[in-house]
DRENBA-723632 format. One line per 8 residues: number of its first residue (from 1); their letters; for each residue x, y, z of N, C-alpha, C. Coordinates in pm, whole numbers, m for minus. Layout:
<sites>
NUM) A) X/Y/Z/X/Y/Z/X/Y/Z; ...
</sites>
This chain:
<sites>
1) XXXXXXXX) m5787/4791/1147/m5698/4839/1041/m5582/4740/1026; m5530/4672/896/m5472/4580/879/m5308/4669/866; m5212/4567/891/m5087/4624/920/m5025/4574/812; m4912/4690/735/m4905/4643/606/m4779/4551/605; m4781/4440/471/m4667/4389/485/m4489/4474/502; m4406/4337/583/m4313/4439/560/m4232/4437/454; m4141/4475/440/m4062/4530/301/m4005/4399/287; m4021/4358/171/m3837/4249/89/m3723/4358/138
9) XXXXXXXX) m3656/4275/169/m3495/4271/194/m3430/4348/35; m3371/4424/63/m3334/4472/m73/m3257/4362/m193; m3285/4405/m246/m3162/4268/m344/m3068/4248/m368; m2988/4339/m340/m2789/4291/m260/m2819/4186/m167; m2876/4239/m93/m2884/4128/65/m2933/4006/15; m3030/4036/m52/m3114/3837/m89/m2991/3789/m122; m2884/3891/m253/m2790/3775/m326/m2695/3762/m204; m2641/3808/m93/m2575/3800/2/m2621/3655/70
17) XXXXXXXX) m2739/3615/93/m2748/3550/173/m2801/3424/107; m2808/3441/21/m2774/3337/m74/m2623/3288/m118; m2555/3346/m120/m2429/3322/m164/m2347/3265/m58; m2384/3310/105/m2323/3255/195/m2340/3105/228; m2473/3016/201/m2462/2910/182/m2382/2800/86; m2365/2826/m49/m2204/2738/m106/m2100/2842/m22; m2076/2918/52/m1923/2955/86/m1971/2867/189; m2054/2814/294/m2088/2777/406/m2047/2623/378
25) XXXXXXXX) m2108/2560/248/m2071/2445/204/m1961/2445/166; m1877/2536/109/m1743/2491/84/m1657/2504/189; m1615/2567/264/m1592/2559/413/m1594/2414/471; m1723/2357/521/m1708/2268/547/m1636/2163/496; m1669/2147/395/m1583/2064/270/m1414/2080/299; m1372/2175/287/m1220/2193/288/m1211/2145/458; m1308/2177/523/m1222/2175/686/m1286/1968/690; m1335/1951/624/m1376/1783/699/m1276/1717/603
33) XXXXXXXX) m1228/1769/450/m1098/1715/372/m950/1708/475; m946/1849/505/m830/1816/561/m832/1725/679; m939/1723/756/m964/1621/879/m939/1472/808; m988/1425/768/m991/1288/709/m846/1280/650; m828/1357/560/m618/1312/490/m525/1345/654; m570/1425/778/m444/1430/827/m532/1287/920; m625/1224/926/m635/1095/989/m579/1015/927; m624/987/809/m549/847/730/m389/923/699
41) XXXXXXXX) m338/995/759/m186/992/740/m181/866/873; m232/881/948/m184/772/1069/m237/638/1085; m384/659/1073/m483/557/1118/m531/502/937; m534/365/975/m508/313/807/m681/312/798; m742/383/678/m881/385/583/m964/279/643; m1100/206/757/m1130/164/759/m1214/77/660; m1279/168/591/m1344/104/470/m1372/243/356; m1385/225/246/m1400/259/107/m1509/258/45
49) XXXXXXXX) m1575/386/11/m1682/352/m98/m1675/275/m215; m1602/215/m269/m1555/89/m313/m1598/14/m301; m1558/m27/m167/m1623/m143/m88/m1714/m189/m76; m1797/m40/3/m1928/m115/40/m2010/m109/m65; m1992/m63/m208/m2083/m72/m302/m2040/m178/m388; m1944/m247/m383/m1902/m373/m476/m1998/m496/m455; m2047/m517/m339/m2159/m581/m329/m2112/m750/m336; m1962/m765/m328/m1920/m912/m319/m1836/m918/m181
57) XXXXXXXX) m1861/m903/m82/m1800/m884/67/m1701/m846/6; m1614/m790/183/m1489/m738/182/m1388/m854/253; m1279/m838/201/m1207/m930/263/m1047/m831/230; m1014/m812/358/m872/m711/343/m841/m766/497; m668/m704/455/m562/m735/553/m478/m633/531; m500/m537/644/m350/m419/652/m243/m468/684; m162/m481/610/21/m492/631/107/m336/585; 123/m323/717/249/m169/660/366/m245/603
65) XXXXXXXX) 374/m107/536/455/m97/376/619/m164/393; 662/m170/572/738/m229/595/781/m343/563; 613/m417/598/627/m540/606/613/m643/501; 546/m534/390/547/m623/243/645/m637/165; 717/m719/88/788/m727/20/823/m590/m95; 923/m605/m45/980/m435/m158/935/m478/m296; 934/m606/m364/945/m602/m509/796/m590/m529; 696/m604/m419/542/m504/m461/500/m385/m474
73) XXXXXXXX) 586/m318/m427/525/m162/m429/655/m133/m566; 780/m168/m593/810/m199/m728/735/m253/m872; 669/m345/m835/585/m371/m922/510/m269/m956; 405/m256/m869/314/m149/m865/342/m16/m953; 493/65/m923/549/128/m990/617/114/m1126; 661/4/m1144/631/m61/m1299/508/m58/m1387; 433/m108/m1309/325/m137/m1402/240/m1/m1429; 229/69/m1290/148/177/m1282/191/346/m1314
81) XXXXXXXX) 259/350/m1266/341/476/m1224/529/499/m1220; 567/475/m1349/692/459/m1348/772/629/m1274; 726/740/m1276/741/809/m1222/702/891/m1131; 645/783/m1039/576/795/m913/689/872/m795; 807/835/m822/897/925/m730/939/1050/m705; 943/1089/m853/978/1236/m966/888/1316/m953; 709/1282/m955/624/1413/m1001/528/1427/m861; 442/1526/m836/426/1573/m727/234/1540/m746
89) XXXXXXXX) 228/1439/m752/84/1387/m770/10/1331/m912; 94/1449/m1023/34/1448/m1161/129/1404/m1226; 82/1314/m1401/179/1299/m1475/150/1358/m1618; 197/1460/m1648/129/1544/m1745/164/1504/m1853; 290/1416/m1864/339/1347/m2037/153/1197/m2030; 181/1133/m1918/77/1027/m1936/m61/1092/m1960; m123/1220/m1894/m225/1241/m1942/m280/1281/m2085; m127/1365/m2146/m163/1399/m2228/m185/1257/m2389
97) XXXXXXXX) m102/1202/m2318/m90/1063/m2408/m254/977/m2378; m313/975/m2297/m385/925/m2301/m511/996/m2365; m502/1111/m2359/m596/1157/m2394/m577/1158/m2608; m488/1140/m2629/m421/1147/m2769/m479/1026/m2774; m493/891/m2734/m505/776/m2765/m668/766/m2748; m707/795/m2641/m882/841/m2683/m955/891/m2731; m910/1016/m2769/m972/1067/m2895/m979/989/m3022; m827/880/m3037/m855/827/m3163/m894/699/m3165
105) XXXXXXXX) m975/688/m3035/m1096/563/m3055/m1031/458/m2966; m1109/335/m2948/m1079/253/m2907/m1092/249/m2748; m1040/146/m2719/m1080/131/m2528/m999/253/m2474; m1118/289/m2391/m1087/418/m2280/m966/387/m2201; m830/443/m2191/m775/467/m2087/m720/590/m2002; m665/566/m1892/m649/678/m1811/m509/714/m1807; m477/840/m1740/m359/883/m1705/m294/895/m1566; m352/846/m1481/m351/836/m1384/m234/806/m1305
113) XXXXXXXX) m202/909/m1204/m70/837/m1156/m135/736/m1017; m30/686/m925/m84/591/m784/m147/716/m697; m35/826/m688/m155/914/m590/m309/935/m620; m286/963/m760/m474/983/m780/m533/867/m791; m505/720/m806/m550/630/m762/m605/606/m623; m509/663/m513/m515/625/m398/m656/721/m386; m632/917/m407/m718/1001/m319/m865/953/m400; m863/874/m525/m1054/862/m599/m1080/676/m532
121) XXXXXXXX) m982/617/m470/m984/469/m388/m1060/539/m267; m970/582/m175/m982/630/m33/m1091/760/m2; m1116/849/m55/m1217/953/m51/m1344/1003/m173; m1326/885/m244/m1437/934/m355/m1487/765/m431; m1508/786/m548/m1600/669/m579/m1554/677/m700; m1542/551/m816/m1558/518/m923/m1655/564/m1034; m1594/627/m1106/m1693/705/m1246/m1707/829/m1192; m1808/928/m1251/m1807/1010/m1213/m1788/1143/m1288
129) XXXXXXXX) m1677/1134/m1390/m1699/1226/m1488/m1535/1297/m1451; m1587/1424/m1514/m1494/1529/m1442/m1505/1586/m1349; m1678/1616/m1301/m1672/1661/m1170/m1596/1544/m1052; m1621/1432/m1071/m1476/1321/m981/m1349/1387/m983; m1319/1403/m1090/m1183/1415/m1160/m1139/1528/m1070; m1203/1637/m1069/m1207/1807/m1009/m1125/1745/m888; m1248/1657/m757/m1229/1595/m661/m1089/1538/m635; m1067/1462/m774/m911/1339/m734/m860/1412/m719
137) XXXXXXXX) m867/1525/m785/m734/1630/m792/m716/1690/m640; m822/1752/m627/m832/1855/m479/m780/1716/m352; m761/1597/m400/m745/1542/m249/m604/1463/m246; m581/1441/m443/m438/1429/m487/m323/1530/m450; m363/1635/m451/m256/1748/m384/m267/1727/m261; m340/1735/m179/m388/1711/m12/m266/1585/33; m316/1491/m26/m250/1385/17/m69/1400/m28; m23/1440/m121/137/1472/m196/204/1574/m43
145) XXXXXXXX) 127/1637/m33/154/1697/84/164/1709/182; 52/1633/250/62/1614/398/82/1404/435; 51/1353/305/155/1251/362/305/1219/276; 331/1167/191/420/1177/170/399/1061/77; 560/994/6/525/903/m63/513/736/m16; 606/756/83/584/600/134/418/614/211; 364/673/282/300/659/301/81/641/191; 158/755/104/51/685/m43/56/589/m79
153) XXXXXXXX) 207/503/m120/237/363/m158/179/293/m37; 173/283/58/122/210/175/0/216/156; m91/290/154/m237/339/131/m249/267/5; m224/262/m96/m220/219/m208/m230/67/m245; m109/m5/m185/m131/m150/m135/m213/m199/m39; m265/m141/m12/m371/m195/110/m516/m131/49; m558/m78/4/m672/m68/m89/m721/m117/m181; m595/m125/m316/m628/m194/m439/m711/m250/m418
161) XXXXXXXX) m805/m256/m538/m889/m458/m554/m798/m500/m632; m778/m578/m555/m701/m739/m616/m778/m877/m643; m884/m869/m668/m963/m990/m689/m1128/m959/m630; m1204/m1018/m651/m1359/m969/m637/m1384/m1021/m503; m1390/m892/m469/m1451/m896/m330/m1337/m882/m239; m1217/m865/m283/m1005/m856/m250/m998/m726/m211; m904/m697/m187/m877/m547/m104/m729/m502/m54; m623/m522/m106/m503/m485/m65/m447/m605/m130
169) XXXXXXXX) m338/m580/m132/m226/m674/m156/m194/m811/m78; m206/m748/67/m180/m933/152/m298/m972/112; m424/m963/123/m525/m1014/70/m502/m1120/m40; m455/m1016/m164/m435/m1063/m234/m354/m1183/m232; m259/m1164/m193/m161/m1286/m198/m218/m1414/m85; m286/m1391/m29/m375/m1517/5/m448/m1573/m21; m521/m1496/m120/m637/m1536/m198/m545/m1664/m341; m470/m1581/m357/m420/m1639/m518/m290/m1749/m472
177) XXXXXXXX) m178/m1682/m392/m39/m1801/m297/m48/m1858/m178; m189/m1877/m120/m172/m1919/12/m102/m1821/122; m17/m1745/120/68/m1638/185/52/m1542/202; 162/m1463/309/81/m1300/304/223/m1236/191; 145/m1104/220/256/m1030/125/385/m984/187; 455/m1040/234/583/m1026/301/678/m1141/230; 573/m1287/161/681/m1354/144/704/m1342/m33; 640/m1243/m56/574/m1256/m226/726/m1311/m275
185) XXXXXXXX) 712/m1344/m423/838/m1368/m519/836/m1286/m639; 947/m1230/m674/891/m1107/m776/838/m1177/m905; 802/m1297/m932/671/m1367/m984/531/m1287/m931; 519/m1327/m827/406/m1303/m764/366/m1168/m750; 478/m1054/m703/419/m942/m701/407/m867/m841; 446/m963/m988/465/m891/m1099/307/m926/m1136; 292/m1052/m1080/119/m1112/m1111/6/m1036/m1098; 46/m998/m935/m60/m914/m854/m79/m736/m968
193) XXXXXXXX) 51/m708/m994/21/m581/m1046/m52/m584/m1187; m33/m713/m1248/m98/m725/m1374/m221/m752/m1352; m334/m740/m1283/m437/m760/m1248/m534/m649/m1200; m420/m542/m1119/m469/m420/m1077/m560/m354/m1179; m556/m301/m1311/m616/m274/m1409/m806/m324/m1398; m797/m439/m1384/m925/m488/m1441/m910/m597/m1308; m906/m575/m1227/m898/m715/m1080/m1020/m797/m1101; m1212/m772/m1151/m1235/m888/m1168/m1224/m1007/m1266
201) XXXXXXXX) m1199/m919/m1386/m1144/m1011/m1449/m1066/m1074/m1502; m899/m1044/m1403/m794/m1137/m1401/m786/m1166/m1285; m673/m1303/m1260/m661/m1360/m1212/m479/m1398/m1189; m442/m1328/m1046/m302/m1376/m1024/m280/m1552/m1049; m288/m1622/m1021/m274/m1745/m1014/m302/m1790/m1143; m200/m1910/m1208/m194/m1952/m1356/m269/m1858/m1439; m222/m1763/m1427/m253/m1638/m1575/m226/m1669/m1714; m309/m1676/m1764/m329/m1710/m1910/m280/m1599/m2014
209) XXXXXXXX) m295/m1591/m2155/m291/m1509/m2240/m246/m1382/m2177; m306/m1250/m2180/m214/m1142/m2205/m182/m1108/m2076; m296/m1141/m1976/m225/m1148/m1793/m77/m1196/m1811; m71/m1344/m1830/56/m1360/m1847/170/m1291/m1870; 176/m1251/m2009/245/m1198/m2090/303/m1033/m1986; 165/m1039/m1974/220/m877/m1915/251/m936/m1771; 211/m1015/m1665/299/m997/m1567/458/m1040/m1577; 459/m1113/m1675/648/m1162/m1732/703/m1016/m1757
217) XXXXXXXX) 628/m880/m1815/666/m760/m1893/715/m704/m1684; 601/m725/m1659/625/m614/m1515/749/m680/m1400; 796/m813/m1407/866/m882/m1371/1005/m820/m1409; 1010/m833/m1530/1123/m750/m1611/1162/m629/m1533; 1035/m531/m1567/1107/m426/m1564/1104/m388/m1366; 1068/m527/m1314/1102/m479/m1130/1250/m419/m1157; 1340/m513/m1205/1470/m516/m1187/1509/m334/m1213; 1436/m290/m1324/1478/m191/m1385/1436/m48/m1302
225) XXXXXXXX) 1355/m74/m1221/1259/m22/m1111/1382/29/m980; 1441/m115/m925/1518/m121/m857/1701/m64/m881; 1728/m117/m987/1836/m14/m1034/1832/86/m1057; 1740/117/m1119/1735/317/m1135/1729/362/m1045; 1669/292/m921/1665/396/m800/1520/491/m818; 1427/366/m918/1254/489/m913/1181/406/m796; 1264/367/m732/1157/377/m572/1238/424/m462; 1345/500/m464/1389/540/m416/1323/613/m274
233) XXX) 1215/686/m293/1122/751/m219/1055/683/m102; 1059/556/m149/972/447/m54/1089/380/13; 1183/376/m36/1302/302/44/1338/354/201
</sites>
């Protein structure tokens, strides 16, 4: 006499135990996020999905934020993030402007402040959509919070690509001045930031056409950087 099957699980329970796997995955997710932002608060980013998918070697040099010349992480804030000191990860006048300027055509740009540069550099990858975007965000708050701002600006200069196959700022400045970034000239660090945008295809060293033009613009406004007191945070 054959023994009959036993019963399905009622169907609350199936959706129960189904549902506990994404809470199971998101869990993990939040507890290995916060592991990784409270490491790189101390221990500087070994390497970057960036990196290893750029496919032109890596060539980087960590210098803390000490040790680089102030008028680079000025620059940086010129060119990039003029109110990088003021807002708490997001810049909601730049996003909305950018998004005004894309809709009405023409080359894609972003709104991006340096923190969300740093958390889609350091924990995520290039492109991506909005589901990225979701991401920059969830690791852009993470990071506003548990490190702080000198320490994003530090993270920040030592990541960039600065040239193909470049990786931080001293990098940079060896690649393009022979030097590290401690001795930059606010020439040089206005160069380096005009490049950040599109790093393979400019070039710090004798910059031509609108490189030019715009690192003379970011040069300018170091000064204006430094008097206002918008790096105040990093000082």
């Amino acid at each position: 006499m054959s023994k009959a099957a036993p019963a399905a699980p009622p169907a609350p329970a199936r959706r129960s135990r189904w549902l506990r796997v994404p809470f199971k995955i998101l869990v993990w997710f939040v507890i290995l996020s916060l592991l990784f932002v409270g490491l790189y608060r101390f221990v500087p980013p070994p390497v970057t999905l960036t990196m290893i998918l750029d496919g032109n070697g890596i060539t980087k040099d960590w210098m803390s934020l000490d040790d680089i010349d102030p008028d680079m992480a000025r620059a940086a804030i010129a060119a990039e993030d003029s109110k990088f000191c003021s807002h708490h990860g997001f810049d909601a006048v730049a996003i909305a402007q950018a998004m005004r300027r894309n809709a009405s055509g023409g080359r894609i740009r972003g709104g991006s402040t340096i923190s969300q540069q740093v958390a889609k550099n350091v924990f995520l990858f290039q492109g991506g959509g909005f589901v990225r975007k979701g991401f920059e965000a969830w690791f852009t708050v993470l990071i506003e919070a548990f490190w702080g701002k000198r320490r994003i600006m530090e993270v920040y200069l030592n990541v960039a690509e600065t040239g193909i196959g470049t990786y931080g700022v001293n990098a940079g400045a060896m690649r393009y001045f022979g030097h590290d970034a401690s001795r930059l000239t606010r020439a040089d660090a206005a160069r380096i930031a005009a490049i950040l945008p599109l790093p393979k295809k400019r070039a710090a060293k004798a910059p031509t056409g609108f490189t030019r033009r715009y690192g003379h613009s970011i040069a300018a406004r170091i000064g204006v950087v430094q008097r206002d007191g918008l790096d105040a945070c990093i000082r």
